[in-house]
Backbone as CSV, one residue per row, in Angstrom:
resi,resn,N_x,N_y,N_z,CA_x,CA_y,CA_z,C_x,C_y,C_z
1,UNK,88.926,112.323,140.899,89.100,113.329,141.947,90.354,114.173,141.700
2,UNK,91.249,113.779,140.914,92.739,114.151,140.969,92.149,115.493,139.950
3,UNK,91.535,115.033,139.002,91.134,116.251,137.815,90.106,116.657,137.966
4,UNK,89.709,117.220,139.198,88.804,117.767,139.551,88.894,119.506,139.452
5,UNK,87.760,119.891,139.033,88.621,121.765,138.490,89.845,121.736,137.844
6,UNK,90.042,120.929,136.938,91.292,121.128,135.776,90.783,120.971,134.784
7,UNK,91.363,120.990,133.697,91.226,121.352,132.371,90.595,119.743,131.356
8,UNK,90.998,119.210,132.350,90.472,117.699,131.863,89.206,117.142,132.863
9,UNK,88.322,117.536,131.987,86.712,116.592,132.252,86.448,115.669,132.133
10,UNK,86.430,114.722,133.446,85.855,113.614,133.014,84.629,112.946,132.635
11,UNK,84.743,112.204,130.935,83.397,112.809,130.156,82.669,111.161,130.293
12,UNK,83.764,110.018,130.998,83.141,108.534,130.896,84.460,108.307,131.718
13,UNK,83.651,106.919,132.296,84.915,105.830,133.122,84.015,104.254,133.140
14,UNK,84.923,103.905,132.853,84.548,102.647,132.767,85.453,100.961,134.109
15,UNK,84.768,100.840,134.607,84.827,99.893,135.767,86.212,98.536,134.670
16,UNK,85.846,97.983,133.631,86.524,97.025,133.278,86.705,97.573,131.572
17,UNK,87.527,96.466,131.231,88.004,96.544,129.648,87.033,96.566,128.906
18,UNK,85.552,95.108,129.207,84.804,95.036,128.603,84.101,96.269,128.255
19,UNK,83.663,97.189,129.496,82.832,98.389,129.384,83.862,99.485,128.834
20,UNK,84.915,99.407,128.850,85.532,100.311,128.174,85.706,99.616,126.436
21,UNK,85.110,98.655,126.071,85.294,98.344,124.714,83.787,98.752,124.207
22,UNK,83.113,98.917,124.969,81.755,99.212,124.921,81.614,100.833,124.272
23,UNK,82.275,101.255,125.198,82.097,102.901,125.024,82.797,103.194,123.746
24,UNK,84.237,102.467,123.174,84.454,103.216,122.343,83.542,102.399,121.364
25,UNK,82.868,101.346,120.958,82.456,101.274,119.968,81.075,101.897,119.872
26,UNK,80.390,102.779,121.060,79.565,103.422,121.080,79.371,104.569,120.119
27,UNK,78.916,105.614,120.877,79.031,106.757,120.002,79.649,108.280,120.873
28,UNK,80.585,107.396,122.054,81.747,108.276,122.595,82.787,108.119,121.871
29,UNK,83.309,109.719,121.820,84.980,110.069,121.067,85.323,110.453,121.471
30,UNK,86.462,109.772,122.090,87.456,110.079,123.635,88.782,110.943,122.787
31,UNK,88.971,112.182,123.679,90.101,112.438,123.403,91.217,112.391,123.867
32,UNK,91.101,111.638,125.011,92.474,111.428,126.207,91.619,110.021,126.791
33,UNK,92.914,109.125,126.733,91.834,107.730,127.666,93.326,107.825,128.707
34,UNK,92.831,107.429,129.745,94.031,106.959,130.956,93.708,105.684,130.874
35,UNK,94.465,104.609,130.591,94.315,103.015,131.187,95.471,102.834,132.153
36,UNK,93.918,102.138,133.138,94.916,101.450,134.159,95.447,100.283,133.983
37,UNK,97.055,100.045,133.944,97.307,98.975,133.638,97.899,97.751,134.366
38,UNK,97.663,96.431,134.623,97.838,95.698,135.976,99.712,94.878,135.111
39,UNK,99.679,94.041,134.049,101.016,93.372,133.830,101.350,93.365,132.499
40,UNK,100.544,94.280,131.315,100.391,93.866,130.050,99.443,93.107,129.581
41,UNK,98.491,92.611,129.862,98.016,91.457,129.921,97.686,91.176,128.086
42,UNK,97.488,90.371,127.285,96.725,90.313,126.183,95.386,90.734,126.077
43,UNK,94.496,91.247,127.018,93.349,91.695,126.526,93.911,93.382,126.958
44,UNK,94.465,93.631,127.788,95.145,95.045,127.616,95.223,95.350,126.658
45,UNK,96.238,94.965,125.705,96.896,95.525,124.962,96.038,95.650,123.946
46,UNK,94.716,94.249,123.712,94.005,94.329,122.647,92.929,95.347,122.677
47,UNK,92.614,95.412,124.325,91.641,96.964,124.186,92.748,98.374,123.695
48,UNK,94.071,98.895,123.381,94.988,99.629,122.976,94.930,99.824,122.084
49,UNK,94.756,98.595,120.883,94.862,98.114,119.714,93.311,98.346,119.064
50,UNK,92.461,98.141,119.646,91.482,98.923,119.542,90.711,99.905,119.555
51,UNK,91.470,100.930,120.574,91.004,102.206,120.654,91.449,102.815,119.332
52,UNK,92.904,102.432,118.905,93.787,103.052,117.923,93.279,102.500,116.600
53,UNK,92.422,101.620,116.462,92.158,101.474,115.584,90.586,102.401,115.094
54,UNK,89.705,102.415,116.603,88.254,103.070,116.013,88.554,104.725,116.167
55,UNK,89.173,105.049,117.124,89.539,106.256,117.094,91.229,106.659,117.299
56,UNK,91.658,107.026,115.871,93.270,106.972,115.805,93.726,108.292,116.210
57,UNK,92.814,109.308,116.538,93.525,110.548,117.143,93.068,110.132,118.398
58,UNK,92.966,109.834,119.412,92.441,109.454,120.558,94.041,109.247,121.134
59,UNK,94.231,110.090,122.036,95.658,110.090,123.210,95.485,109.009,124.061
60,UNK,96.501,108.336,124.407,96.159,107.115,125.577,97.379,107.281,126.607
61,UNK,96.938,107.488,127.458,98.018,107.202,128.676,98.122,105.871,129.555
62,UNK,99.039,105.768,129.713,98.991,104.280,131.102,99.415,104.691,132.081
63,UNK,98.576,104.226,133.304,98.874,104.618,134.567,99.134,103.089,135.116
64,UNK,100.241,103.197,135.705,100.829,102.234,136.446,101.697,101.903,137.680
65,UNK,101.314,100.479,138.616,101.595,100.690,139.771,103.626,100.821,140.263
66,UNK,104.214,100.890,139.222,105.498,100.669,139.411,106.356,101.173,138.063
67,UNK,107.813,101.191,138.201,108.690,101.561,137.075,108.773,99.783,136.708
68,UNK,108.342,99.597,135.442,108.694,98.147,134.926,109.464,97.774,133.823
69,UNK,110.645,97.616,133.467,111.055,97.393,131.859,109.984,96.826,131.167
70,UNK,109.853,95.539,131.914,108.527,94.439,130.493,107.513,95.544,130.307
71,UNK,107.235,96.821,131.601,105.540,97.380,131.093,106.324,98.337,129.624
72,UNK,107.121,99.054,130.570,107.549,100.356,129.425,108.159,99.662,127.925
73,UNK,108.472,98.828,127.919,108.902,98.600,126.476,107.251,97.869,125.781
74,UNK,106.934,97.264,126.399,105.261,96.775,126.305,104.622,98.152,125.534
75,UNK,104.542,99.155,126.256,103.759,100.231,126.357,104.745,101.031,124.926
76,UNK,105.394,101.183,124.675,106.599,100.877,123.536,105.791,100.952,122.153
77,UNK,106.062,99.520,122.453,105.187,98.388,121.393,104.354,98.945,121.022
78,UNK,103.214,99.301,122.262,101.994,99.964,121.224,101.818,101.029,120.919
79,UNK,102.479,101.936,121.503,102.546,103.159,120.615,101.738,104.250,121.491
80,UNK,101.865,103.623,123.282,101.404,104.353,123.754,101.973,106.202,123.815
81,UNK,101.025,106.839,124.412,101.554,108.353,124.260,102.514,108.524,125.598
82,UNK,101.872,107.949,126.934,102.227,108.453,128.144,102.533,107.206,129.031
83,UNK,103.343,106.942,129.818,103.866,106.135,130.779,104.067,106.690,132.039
84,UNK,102.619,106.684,132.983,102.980,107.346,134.357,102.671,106.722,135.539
85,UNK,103.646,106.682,136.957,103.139,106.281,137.619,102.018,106.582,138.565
86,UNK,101.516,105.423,139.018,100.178,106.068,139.719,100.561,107.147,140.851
87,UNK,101.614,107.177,141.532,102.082,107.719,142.621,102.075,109.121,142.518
88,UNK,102.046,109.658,140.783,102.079,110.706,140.266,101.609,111.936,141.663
89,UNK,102.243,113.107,141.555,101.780,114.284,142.480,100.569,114.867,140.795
90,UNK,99.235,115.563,141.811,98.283,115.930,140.751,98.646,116.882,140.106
91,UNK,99.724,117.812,140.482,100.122,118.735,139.855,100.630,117.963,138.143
92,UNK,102.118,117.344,138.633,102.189,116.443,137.874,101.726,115.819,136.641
93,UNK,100.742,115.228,137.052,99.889,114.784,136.406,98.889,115.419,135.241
94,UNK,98.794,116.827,135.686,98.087,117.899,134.719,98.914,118.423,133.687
95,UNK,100.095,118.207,134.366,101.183,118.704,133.222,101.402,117.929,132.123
96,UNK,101.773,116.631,132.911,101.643,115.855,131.515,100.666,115.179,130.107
97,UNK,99.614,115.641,131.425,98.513,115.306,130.111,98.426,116.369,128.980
98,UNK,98.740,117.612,130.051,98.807,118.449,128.861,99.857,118.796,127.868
99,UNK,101.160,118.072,128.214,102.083,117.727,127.210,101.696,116.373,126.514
100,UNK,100.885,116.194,126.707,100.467,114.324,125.852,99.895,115.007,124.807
101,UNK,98.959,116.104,125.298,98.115,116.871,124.709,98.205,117.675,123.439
102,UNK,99.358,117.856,123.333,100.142,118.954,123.064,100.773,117.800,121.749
103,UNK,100.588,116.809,121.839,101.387,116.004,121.043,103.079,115.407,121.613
104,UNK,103.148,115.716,122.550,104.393,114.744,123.350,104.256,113.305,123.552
105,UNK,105.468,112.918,123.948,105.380,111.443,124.609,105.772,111.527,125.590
106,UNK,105.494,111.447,126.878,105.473,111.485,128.373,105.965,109.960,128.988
107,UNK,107.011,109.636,129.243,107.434,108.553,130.262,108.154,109.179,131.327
108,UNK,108.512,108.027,132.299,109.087,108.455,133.381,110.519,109.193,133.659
109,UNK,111.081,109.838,134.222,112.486,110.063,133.619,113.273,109.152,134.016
110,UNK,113.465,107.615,134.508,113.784,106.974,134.710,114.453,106.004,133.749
111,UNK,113.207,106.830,133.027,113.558,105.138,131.662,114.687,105.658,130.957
112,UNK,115.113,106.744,130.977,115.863,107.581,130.104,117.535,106.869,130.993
113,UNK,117.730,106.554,132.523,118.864,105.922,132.737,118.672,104.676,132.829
114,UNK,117.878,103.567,132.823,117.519,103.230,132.244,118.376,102.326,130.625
115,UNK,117.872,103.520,129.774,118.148,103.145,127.806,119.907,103.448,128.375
116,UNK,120.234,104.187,129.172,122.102,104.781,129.318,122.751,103.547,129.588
117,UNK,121.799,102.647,130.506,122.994,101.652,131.617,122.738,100.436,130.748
118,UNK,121.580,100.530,129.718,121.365,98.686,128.623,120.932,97.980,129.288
119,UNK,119.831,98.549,130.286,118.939,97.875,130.942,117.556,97.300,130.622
120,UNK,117.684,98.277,129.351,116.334,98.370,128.702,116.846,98.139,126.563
121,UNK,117.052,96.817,126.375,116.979,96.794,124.646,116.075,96.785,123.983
122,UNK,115.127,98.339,123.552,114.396,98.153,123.398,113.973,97.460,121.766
123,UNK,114.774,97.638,120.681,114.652,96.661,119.609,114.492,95.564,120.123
124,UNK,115.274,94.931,120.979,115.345,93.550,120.751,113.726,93.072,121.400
125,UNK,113.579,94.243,122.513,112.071,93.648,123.626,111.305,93.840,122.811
126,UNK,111.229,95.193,121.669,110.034,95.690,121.352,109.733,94.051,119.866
127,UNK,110.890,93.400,119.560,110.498,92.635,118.821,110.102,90.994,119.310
128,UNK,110.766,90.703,120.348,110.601,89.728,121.553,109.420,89.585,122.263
129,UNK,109.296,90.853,122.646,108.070,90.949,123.560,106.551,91.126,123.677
130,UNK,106.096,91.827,124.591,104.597,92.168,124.308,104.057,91.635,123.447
131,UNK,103.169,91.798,122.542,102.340,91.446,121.953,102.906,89.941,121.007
132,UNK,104.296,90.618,120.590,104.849,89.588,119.642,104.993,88.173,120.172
133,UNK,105.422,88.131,121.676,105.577,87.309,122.098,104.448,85.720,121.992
134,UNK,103.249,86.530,121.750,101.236,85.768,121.935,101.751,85.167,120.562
135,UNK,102.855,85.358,119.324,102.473,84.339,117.951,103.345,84.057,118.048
136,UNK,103.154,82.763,117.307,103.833,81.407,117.002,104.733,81.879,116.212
137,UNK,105.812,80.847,115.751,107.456,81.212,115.400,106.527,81.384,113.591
138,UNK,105.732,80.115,113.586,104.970,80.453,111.649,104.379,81.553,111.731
139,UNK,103.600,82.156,112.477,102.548,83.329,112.564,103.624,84.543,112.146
140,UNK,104.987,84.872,112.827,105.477,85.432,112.695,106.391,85.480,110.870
141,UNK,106.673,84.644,110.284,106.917,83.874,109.563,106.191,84.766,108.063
142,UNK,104.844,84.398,108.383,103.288,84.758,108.305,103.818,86.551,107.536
143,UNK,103.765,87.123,109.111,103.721,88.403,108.934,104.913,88.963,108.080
144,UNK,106.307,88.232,107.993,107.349,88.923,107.533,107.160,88.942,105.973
145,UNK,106.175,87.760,105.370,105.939,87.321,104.058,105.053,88.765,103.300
146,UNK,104.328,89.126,104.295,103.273,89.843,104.751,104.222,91.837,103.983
147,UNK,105.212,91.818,104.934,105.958,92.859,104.404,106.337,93.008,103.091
148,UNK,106.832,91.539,102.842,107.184,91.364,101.652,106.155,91.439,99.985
149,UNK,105.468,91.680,100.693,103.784,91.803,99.259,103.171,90.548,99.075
150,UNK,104.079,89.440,99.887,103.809,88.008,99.203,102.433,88.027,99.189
151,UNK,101.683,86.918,97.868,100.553,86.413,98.299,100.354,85.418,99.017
152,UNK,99.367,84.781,98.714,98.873,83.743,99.756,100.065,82.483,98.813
153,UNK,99.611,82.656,97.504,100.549,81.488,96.711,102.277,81.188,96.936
154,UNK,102.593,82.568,96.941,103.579,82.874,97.466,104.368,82.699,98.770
155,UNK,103.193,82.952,99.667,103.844,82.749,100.920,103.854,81.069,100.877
156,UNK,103.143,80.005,100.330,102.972,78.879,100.357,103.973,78.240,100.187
157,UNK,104.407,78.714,98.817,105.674,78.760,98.064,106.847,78.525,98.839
158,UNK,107.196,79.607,99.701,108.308,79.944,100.636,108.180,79.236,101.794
159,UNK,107.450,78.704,102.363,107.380,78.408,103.564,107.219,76.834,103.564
160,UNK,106.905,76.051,102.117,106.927,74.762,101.647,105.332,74.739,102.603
161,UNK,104.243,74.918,102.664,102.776,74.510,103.246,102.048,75.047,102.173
162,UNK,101.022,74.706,102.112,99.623,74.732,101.110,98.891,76.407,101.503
163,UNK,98.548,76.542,100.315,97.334,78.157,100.428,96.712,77.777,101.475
164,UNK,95.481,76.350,101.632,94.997,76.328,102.824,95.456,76.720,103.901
165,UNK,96.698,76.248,104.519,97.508,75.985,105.642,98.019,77.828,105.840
166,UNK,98.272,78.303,104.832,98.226,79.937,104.844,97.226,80.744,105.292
167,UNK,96.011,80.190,105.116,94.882,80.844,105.208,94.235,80.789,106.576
168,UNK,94.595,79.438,106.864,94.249,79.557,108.680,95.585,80.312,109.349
169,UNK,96.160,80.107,109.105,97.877,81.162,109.902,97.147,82.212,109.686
170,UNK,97.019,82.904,108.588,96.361,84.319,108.561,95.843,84.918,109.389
171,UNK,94.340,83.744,109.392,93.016,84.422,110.067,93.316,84.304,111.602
172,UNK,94.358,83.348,111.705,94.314,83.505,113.256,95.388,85.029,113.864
173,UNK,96.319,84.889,112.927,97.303,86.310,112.926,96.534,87.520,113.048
174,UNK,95.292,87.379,112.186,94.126,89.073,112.205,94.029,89.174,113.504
175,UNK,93.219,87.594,113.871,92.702,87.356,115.175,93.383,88.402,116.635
176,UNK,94.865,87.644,116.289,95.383,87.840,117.609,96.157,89.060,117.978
177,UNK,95.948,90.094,116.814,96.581,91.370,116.632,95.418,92.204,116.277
178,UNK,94.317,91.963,116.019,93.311,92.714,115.921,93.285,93.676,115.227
179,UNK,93.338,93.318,113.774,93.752,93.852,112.192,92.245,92.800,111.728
180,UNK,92.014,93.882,110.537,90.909,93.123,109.496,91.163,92.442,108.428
181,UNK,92.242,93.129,107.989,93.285,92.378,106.508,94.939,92.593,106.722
182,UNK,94.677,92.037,105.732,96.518,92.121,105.567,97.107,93.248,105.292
183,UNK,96.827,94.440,104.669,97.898,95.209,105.000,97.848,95.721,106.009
184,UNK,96.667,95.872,107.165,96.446,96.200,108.527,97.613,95.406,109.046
185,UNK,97.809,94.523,109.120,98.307,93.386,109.570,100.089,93.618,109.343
186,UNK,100.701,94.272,108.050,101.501,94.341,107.471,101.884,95.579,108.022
187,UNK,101.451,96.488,108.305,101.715,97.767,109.068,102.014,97.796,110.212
188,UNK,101.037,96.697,111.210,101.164,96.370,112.605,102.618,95.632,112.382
189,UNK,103.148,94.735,111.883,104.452,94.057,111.746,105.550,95.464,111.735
190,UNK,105.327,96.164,110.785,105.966,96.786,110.169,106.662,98.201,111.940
191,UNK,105.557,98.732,112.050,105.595,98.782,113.712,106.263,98.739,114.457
192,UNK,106.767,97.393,114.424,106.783,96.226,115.622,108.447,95.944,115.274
193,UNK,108.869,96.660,113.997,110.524,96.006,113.800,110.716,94.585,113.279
194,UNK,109.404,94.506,112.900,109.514,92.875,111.840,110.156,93.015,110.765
195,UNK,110.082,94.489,110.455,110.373,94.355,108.624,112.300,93.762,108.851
196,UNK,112.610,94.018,109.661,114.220,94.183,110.295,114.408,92.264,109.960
197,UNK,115.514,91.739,109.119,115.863,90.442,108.341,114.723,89.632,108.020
198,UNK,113.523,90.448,107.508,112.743,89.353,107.094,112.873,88.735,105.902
199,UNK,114.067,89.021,104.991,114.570,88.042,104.118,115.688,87.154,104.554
200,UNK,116.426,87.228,105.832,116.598,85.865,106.661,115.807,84.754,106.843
201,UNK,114.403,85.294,107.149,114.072,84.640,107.948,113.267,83.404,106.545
202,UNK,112.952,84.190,105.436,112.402,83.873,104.457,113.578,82.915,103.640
203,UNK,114.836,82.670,104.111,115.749,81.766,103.351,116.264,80.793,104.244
204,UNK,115.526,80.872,105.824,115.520,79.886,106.661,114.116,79.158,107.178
205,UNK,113.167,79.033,105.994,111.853,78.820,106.114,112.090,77.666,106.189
206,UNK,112.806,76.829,105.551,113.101,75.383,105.324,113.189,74.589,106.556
207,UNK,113.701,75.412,107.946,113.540,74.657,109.394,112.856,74.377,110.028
208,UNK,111.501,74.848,109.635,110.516,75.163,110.583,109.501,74.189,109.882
209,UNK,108.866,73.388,111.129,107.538,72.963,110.855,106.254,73.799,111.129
210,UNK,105.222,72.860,110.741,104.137,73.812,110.341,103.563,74.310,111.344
């Protein structure tokens, strides 16, 4: 109703994630998605991670019920375009899509005092948090080896565990980041501020169990 007689048609809506995972693997090509977003959740982020993966020019905005550090550095993470609240005036709201549009990044102006007062670290959240937070201390481990070109032998090597024992870390790492291979996988790290001491972390492999 808000984009009603504006410049943005609404061409699909979808009731839940599921039906919105539906549509994009359909044979709709969204060029602006609004998600509504409730706390971050892990299937959030993985429908995000998916849009960007089947359709990578596809704009995404989040509409949300509040100013949140965990959402906005969340929203960060993935590389969303737009961070708005629902409270938005419609005027508002047209503007920014059409600066999303336009190729901007649209957040609140809030967040901006916010990053002033160190309320918001976002290295440290964007590597802490969201998504990163769902893998294990090896998974992560995993991925930094991952930057590094290692192979599978290699990473075995370093981490003192067997190719096998590599190979399930892997597949569950694709799994839970929703990558097909490894350099998918190596890019998403890469992203994310992993590449940042992953030869620390690779000369303190020796602490960690499997």
């Amino acid at each position: 109703m808000l984009l009603a007689d504006s410049l943005f048609p609404v061409t699909a809506e979808a009731v839940s994630l599921e039906e919105g995972l539906k549509l994009i693997d359909g044979d709709f090509r969204p060029i602006l998605v609004l998600l509504d977003v409730l706390d971050g959740r892990d299937d959030e982020a993985q429908f995000i991670l998916a849009l960007k993966e089947r359709h990578p020019d596809a704009r995404l905005v989040v509409l949300a019920d509040r100013l949140s550090t965990q959402l906005l550095t969340w929203s960060l993470a993935l590389g969303v375009d737009g961070y708005l609240l629902k409270d938005i005036s419609p005027e508002a709201l047209k503007q920014s899509l059409s600066l999303v549009l336009l190729g901007e990044k649209v957040f609140p102006t809030d967040l901006a005092t916010l990053l002033v007062n160190g309320k918001v670290d976002l290295q440290r959240q964007l590597r802490a948090g969201g998504l990163i937070k769902g893998l294990s201390e090896r998974e992560l481990q995993i991925l930094k080896c991952l930057l590094n070109g290692y192979s599978n032998k290699l990473i075995a090597n370093h981490l003192n565990i067997t190719e096998g024992t590599v190979k399930v870390h892997l597949k569950a790492v694709l799994k839970k980041i929703n990558v097909r291979n490894r350099t998918q996988a190596a890019i998403w790290a890469l992203n994310r501020g992993l590449a940042d001491g992953a030869e620390a972390a690779m000369r303190d492999h020796g602490r960690e169990g499997i």
